[in-house]
PDB file of N, CA, C and O in Angstrom, chain B, residues numbered from 101:
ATOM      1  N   UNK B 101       7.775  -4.981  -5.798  1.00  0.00           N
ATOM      2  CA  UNK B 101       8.653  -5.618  -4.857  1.00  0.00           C
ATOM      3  C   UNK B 101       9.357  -6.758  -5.552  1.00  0.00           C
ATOM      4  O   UNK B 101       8.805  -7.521  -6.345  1.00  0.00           O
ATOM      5  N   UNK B 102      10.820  -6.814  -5.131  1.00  0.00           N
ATOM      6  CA  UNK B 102      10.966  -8.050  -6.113  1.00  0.00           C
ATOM      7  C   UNK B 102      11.710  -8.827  -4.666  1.00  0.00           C
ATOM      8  O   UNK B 102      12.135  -8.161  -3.721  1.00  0.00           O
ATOM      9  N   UNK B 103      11.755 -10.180  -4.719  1.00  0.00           N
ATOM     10  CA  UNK B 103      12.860 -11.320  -4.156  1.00  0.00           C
ATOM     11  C   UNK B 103      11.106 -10.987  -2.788  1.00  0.00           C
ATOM     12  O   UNK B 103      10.027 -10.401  -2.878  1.00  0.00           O
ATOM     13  N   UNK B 104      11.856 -11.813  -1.702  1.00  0.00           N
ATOM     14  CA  UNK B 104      10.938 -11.182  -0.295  1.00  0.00           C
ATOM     15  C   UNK B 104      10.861 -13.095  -0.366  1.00  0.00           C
ATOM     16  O   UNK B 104      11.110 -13.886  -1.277  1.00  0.00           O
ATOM     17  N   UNK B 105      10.262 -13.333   1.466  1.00  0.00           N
ATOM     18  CA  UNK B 105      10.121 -14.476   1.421  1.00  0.00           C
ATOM     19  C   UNK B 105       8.598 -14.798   0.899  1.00  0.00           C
ATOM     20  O   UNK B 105       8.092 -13.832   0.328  1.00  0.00           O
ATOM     21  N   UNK B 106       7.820 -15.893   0.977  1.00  0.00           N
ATOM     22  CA  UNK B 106       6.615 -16.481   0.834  1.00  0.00           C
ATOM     23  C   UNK B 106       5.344 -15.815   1.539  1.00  0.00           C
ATOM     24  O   UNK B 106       4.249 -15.863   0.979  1.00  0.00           O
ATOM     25  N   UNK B 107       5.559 -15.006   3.149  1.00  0.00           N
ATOM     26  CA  UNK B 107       4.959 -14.411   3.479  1.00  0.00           C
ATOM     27  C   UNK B 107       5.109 -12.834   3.461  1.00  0.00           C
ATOM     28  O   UNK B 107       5.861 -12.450   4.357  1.00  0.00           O
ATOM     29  N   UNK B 108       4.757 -12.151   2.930  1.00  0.00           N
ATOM     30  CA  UNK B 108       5.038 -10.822   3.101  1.00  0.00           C
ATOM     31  C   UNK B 108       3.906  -9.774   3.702  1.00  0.00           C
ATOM     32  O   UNK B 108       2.769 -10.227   3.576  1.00  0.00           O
ATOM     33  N   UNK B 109       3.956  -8.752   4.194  1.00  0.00           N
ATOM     34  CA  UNK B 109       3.204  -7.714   4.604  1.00  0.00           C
ATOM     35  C   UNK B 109       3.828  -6.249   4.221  1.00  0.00           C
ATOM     36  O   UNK B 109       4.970  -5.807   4.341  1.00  0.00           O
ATOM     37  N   UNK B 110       2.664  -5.696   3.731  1.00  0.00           N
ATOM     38  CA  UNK B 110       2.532  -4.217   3.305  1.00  0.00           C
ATOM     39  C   UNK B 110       1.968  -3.350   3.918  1.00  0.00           C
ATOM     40  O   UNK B 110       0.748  -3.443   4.049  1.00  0.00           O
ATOM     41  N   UNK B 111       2.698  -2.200   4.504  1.00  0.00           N
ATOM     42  CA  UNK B 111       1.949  -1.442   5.317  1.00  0.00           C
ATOM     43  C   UNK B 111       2.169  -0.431   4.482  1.00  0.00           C
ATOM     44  O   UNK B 111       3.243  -0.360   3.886  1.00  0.00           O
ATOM     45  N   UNK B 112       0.855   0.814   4.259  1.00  0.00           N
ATOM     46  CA  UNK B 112       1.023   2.064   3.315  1.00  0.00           C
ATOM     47  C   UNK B 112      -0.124   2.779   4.183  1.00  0.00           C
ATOM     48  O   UNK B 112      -1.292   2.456   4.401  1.00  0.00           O
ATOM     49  N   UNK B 113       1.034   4.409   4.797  1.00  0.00           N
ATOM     50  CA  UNK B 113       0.292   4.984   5.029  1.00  0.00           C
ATOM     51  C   UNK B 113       0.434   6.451   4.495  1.00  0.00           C
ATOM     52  O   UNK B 113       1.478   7.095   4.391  1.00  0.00           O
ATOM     53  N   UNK B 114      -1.016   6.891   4.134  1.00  0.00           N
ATOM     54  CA  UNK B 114      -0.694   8.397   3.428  1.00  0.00           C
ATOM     55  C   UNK B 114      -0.624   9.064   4.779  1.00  0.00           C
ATOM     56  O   UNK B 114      -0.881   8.725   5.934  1.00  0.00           O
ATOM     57  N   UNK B 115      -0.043  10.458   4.001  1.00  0.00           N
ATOM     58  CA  UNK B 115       0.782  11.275   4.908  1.00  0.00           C
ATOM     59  C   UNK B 115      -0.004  12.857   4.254  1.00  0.00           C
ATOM     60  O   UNK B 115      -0.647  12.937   3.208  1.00  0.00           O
ATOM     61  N   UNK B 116       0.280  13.955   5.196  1.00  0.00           N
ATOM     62  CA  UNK B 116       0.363  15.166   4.875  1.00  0.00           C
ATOM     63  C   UNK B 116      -1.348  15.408   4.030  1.00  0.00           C
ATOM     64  O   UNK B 116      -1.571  16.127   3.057  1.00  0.00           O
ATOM     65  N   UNK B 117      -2.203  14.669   4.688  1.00  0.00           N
ATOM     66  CA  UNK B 117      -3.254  14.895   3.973  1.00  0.00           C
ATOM     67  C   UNK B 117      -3.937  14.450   2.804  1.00  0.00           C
ATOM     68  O   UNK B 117      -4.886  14.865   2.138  1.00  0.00           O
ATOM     69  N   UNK B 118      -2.772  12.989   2.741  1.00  0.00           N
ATOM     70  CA  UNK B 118      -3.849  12.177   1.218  1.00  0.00           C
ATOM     71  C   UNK B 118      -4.491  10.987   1.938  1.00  0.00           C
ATOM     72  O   UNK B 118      -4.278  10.349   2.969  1.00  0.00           O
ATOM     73  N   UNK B 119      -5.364  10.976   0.943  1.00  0.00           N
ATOM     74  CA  UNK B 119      -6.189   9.921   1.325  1.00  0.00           C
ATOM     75  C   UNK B 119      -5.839   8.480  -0.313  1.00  0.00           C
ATOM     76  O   UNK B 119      -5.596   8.558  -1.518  1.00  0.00           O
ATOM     77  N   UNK B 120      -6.041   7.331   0.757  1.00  0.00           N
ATOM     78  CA  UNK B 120      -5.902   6.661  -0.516  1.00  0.00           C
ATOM     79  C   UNK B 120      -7.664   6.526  -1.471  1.00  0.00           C
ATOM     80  O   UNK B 120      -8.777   6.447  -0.951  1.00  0.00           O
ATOM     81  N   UNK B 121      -7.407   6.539  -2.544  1.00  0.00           N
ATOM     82  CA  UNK B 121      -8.852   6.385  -3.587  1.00  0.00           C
ATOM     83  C   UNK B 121      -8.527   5.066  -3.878  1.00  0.00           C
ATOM     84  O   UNK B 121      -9.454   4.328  -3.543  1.00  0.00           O
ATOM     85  N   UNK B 122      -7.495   4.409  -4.413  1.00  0.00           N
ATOM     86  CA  UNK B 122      -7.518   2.579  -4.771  1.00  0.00           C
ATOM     87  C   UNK B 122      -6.649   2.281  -5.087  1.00  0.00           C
ATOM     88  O   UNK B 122      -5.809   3.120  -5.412  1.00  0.00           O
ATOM     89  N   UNK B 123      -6.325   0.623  -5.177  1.00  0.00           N
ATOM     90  CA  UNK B 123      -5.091   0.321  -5.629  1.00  0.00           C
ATOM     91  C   UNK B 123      -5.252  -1.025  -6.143  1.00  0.00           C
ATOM     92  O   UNK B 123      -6.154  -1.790  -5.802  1.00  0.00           O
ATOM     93  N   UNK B 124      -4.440  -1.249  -6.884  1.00  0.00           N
ATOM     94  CA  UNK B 124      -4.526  -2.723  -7.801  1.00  0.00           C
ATOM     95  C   UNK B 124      -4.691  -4.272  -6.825  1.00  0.00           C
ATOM     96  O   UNK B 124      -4.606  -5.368  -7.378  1.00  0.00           O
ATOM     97  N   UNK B 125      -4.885  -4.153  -5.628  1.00  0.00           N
ATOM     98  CA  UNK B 125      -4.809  -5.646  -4.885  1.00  0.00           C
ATOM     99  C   UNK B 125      -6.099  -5.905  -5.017  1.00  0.00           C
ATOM    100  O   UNK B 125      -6.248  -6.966  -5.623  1.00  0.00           O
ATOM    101  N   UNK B 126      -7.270  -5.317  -4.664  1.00  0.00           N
ATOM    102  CA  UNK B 126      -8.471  -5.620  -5.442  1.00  0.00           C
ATOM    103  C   UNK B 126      -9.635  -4.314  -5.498  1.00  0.00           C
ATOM    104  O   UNK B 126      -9.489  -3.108  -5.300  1.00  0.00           O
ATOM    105  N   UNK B 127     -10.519  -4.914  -5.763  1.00  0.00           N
ATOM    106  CA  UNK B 127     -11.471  -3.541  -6.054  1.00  0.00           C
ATOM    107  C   UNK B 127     -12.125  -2.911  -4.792  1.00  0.00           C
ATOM    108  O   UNK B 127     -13.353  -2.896  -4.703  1.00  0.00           O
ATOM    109  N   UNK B 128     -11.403  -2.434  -3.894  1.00  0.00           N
ATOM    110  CA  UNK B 128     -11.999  -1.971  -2.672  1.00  0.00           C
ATOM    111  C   UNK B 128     -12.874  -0.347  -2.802  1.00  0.00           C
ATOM    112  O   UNK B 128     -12.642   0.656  -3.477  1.00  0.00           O
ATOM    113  N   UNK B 129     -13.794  -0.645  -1.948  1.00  0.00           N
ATOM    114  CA  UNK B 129     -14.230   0.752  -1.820  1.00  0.00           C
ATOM    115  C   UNK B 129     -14.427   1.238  -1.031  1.00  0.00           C
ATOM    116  O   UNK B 129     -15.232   0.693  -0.277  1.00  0.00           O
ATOM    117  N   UNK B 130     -13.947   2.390  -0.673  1.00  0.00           N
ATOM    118  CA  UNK B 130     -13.005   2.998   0.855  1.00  0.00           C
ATOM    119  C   UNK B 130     -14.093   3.042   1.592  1.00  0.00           C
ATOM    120  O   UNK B 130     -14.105   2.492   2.693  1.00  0.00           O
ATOM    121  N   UNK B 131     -15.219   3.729   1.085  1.00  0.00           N
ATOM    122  CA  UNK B 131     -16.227   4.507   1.918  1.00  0.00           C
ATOM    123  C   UNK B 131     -16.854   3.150   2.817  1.00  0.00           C
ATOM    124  O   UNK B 131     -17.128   3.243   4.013  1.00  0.00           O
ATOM    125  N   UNK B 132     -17.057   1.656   1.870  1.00  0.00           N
ATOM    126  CA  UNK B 132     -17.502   0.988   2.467  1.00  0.00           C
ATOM    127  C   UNK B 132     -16.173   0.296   3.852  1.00  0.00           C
ATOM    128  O   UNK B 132     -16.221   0.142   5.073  1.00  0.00           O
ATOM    129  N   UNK B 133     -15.469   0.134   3.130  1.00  0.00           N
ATOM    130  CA  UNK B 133     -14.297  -0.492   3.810  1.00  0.00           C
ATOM    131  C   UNK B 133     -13.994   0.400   5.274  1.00  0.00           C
ATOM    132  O   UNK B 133     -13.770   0.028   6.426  1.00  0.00           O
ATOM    133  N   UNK B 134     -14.105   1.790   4.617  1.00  0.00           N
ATOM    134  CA  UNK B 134     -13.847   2.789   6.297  1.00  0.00           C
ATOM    135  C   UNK B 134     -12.013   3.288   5.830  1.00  0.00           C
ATOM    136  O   UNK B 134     -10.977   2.714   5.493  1.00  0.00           O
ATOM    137  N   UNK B 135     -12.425   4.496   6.050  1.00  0.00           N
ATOM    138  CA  UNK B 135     -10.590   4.736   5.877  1.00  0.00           C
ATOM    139  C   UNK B 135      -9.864   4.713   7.180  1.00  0.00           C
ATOM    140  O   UNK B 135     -10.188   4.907   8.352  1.00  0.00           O
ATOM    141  N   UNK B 136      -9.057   4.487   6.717  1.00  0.00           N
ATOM    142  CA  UNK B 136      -7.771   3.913   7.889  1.00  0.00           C
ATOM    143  C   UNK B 136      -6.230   4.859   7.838  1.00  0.00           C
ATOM    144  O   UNK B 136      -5.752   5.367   6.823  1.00  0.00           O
ATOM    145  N   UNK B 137      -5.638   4.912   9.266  1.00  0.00           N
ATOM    146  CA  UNK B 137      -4.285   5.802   9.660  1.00  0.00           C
ATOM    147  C   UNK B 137      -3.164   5.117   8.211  1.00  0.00           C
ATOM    148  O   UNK B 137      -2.373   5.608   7.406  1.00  0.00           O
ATOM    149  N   UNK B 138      -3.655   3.870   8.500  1.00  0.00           N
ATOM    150  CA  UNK B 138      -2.527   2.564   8.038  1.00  0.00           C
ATOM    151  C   UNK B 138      -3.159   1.741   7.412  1.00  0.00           C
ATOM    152  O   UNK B 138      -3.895   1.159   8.208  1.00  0.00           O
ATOM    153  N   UNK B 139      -3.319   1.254   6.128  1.00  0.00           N
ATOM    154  CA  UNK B 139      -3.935  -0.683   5.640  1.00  0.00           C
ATOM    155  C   UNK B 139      -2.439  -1.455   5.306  1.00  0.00           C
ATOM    156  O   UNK B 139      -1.296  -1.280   4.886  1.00  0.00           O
ATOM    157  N   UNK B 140      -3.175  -2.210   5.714  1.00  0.00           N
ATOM    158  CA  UNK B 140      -2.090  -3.522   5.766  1.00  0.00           C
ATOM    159  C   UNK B 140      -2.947  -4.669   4.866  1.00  0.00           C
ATOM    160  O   UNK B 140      -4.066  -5.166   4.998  1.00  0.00           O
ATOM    161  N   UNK B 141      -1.585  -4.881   3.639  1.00  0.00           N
ATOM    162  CA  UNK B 141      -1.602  -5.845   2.971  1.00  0.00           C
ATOM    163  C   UNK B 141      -1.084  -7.090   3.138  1.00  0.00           C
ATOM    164  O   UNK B 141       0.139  -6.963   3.078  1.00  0.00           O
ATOM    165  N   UNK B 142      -1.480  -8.638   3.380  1.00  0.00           N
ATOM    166  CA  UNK B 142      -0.614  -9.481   3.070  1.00  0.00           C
ATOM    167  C   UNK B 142      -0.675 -10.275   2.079  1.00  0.00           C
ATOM    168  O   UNK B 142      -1.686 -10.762   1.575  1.00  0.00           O
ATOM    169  N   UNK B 143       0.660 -10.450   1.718  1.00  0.00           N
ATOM    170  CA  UNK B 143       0.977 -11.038   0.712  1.00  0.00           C
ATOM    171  C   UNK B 143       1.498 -12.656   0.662  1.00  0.00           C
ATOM    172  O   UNK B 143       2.438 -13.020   1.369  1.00  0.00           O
ATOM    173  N   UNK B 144       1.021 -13.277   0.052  1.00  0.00           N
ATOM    174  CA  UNK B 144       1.880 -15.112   0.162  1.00  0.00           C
ATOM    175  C   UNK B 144       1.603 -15.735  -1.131  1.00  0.00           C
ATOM    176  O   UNK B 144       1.054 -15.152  -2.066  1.00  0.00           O
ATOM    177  N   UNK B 145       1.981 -16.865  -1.140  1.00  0.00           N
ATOM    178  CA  UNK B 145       2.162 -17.950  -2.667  1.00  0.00           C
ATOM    179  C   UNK B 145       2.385 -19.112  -1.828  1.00  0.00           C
ATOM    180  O   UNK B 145       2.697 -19.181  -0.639  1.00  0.00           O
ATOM    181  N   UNK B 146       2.120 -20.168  -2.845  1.00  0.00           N
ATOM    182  CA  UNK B 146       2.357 -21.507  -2.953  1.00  0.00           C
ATOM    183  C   UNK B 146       3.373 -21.853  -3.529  1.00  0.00           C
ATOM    184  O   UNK B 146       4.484 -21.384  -3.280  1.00  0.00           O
ATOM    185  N   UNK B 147       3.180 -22.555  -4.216  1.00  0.00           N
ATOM    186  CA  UNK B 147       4.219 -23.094  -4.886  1.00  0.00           C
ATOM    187  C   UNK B 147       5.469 -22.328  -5.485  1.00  0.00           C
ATOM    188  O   UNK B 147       6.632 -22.258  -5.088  1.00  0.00           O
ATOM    189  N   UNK B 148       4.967 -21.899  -6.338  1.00  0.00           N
ATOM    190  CA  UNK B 148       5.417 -21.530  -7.289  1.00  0.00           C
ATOM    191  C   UNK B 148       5.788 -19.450  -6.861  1.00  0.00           C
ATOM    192  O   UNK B 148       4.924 -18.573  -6.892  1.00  0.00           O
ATOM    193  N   UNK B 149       7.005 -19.284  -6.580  1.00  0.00           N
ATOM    194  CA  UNK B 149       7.505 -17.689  -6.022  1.00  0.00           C
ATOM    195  C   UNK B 149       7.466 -16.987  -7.239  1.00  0.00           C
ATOM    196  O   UNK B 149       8.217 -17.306  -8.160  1.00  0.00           O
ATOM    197  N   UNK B 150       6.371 -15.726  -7.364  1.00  0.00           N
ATOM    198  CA  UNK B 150       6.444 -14.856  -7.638  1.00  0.00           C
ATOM    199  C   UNK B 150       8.216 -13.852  -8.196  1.00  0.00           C
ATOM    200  O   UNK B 150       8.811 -13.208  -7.332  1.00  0.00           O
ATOM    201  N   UNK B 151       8.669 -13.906  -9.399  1.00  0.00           N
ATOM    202  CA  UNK B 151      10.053 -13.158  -9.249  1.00  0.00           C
ATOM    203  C   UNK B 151       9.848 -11.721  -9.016  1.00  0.00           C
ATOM    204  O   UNK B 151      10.593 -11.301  -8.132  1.00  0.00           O
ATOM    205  N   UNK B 152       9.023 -10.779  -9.563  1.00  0.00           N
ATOM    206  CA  UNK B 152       7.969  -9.734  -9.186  1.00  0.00           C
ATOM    207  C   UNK B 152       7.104  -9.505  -8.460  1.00  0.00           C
ATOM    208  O   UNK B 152       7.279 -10.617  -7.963  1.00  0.00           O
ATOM    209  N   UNK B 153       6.059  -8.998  -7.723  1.00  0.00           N
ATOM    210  CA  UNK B 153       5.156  -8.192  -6.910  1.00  0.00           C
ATOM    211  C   UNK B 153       4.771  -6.959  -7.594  1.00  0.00           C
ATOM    212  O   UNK B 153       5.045  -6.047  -6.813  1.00  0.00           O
ATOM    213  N   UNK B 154       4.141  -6.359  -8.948  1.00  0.00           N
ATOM    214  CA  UNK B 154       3.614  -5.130  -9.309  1.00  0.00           C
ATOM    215  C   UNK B 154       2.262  -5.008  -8.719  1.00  0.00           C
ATOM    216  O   UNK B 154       1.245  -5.702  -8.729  1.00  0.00           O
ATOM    217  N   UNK B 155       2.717  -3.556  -8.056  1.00  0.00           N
ATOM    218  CA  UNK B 155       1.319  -3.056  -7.430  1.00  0.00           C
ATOM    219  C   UNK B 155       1.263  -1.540  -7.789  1.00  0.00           C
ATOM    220  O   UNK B 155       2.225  -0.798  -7.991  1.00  0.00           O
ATOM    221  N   UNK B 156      -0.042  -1.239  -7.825  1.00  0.00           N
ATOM    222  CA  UNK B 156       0.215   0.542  -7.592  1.00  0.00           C
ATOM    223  C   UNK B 156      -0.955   0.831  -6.517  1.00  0.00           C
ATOM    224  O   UNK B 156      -1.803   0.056  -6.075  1.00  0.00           O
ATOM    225  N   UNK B 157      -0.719   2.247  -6.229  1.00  0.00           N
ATOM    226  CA  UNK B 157      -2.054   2.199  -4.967  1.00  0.00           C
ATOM    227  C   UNK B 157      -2.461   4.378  -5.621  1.00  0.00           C
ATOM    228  O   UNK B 157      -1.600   5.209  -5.908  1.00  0.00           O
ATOM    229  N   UNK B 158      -3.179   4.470  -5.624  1.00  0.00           N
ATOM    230  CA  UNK B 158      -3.471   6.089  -5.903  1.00  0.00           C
ATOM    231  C   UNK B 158      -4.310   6.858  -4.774  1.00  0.00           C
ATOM    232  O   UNK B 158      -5.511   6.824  -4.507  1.00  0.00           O
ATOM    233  N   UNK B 159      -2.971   7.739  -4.069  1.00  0.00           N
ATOM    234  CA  UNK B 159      -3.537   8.633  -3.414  1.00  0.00           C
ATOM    235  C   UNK B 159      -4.208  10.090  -4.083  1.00  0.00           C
ATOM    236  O   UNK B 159      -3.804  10.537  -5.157  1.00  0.00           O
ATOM    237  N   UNK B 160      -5.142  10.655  -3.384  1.00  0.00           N
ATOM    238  CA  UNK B 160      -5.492  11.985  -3.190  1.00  0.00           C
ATOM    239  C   UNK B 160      -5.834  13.404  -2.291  1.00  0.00           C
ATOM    240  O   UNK B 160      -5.926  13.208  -1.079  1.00  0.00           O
ATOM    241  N   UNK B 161      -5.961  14.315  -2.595  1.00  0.00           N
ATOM    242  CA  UNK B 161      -5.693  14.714  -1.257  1.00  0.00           C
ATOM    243  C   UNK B 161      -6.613  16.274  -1.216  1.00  0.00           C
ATOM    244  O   UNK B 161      -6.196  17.412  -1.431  1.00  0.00           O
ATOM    245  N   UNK B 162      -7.843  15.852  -0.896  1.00  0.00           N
ATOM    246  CA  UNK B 162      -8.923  16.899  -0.896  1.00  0.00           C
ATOM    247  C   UNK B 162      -8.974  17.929  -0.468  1.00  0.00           C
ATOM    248  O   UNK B 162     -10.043  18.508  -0.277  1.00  0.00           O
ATOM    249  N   UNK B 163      -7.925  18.383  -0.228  1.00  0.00           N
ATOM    250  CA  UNK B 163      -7.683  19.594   0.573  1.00  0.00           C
ATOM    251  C   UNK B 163      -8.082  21.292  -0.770  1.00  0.00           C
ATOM    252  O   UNK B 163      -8.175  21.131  -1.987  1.00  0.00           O
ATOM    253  N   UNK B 164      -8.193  22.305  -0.263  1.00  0.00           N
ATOM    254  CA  UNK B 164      -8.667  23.123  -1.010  1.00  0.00           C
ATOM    255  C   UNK B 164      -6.911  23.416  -2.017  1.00  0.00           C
ATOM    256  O   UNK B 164      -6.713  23.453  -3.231  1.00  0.00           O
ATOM    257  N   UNK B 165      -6.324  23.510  -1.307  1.00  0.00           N
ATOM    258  CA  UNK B 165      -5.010  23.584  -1.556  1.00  0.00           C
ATOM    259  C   UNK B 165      -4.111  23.217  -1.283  1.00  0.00           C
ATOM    260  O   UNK B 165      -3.245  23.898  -0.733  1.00  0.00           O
ATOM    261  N   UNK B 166      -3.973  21.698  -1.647  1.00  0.00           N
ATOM    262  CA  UNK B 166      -2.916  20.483  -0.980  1.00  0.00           C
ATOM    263  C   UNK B 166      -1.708  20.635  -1.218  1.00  0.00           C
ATOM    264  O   UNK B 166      -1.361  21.447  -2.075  1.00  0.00           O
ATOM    265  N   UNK B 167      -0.819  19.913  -0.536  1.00  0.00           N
ATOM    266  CA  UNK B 167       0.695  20.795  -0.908  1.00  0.00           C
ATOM    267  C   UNK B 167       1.215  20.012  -1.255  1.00  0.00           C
ATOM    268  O   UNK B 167       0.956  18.846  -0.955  1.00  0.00           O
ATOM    269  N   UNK B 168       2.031  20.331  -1.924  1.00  0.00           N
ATOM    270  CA  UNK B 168       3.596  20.174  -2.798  1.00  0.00           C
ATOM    271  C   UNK B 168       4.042  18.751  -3.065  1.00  0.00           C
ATOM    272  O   UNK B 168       5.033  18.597  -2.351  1.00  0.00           O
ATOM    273  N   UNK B 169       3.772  17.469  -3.834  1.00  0.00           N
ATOM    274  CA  UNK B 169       3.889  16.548  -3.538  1.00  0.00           C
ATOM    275  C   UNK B 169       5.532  16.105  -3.944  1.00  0.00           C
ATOM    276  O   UNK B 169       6.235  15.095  -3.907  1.00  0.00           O
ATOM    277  N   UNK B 170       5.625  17.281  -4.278  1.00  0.00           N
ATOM    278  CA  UNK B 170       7.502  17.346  -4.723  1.00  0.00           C
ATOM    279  C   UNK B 170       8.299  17.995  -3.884  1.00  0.00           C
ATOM    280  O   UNK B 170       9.409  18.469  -4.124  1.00  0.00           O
ATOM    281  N   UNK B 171       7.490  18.002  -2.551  1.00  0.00           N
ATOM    282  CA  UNK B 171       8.449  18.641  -1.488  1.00  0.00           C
ATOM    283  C   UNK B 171       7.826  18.472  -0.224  1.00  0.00           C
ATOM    284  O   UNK B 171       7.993  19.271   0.698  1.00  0.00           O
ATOM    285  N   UNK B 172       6.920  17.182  -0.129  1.00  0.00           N
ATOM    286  CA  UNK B 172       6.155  17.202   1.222  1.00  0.00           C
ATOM    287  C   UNK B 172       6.378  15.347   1.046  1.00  0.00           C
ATOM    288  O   UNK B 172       6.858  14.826   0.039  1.00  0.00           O
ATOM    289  N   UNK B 173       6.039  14.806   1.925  1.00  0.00           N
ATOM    290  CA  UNK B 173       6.295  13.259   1.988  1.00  0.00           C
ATOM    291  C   UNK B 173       4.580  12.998   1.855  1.00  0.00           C
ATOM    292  O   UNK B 173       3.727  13.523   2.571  1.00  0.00           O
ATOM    293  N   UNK B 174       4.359  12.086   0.787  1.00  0.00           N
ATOM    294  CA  UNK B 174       2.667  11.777   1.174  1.00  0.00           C
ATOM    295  C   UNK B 174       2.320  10.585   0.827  1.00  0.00           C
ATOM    296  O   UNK B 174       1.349  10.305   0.124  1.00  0.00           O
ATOM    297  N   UNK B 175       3.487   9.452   1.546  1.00  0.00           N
ATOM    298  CA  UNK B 175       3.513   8.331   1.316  1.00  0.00           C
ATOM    299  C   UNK B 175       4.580   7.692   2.339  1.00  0.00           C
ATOM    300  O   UNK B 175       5.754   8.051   2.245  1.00  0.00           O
ATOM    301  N   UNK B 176       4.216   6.795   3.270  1.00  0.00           N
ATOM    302  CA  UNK B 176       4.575   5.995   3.518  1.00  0.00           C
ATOM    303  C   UNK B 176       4.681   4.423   3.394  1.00  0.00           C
ATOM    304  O   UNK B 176       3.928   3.616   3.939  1.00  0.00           O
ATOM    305  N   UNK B 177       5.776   4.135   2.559  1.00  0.00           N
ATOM    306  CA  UNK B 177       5.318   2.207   2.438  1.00  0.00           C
ATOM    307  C   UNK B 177       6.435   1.225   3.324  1.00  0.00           C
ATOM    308  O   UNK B 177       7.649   1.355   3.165  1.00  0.00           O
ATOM    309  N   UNK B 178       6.036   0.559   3.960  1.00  0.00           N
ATOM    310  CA  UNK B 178       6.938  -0.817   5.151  1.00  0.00           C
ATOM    311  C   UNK B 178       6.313  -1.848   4.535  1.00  0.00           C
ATOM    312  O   UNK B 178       5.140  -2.083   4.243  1.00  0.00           O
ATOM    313  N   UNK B 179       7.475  -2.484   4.382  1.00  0.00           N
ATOM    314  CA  UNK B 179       7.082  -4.409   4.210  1.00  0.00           C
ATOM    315  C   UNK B 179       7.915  -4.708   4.678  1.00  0.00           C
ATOM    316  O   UNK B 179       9.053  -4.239   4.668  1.00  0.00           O
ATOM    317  N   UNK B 180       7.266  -5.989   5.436  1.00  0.00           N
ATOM    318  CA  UNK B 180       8.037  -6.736   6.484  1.00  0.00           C
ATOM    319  C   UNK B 180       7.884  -8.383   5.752  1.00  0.00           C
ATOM    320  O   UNK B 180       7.077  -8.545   4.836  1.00  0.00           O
ATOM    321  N   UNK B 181       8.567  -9.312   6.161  1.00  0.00           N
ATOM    322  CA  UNK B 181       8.823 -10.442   5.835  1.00  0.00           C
ATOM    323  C   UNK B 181       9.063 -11.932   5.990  1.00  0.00           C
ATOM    324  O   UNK B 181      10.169 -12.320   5.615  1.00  0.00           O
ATOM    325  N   UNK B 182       8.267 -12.789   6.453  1.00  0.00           N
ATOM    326  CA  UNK B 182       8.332 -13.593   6.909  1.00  0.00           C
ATOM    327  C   UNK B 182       8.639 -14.864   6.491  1.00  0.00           C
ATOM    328  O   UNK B 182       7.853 -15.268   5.634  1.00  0.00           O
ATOM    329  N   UNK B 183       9.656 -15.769   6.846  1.00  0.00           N
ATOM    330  CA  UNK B 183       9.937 -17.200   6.521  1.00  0.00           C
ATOM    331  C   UNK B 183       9.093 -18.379   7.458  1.00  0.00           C
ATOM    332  O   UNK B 183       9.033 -18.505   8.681  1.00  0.00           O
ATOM    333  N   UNK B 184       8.531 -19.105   6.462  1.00  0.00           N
ATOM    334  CA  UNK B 184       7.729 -20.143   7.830  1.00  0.00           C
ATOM    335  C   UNK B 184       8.314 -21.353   7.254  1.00  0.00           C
ATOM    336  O   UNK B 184       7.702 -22.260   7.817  1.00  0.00           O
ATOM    337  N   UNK B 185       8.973 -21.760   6.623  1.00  0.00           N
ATOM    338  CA  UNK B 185       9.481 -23.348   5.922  1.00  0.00           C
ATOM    339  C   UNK B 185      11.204 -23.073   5.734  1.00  0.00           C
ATOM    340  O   UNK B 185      11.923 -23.957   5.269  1.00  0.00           O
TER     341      UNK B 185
END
């Protein structure tokens, strides 16, 4: 993500049968955490604004024969944005 105000939110939801396995915001582990339709990330700073946001998140999708990820949608990502100052 680049620019965004001080508060931000990430919504990522898999689609078409993936499940997320992990992603770089921290070391979560699903099974304990509980999987979810939707997780929601938020994001903020202090002082000093971020000119970047690198994240990655890795879905999978256990199916015996999962489909087409080059012709099926299996990702949804929304960020929304908030100014408080």
């Amino acid at each position: 993500l680049r620019g965004g105000y001080d508060k931000m939110s990430l919504h990522i939801t898999p689609l078409s049968g993936y499940e997320l396995l992990t992603w770089s915001f921290t070391n979560i582990d699903i099974e304990e955490f509980g999987r979810r339709t939707t997780y929601f990330v938020f994001m903020t700073y202090g002082f000093e604004m971020p000119e970047i946001r690198r994240f990655w998140i890795l879905l999978e999708n256990p199916a015996a024969t999962p489909s087409d990820p080059d012709n099926t949608h299996n990702v949804e990502i929304a960020v929304a944005a908030h100014h408080a100052h």
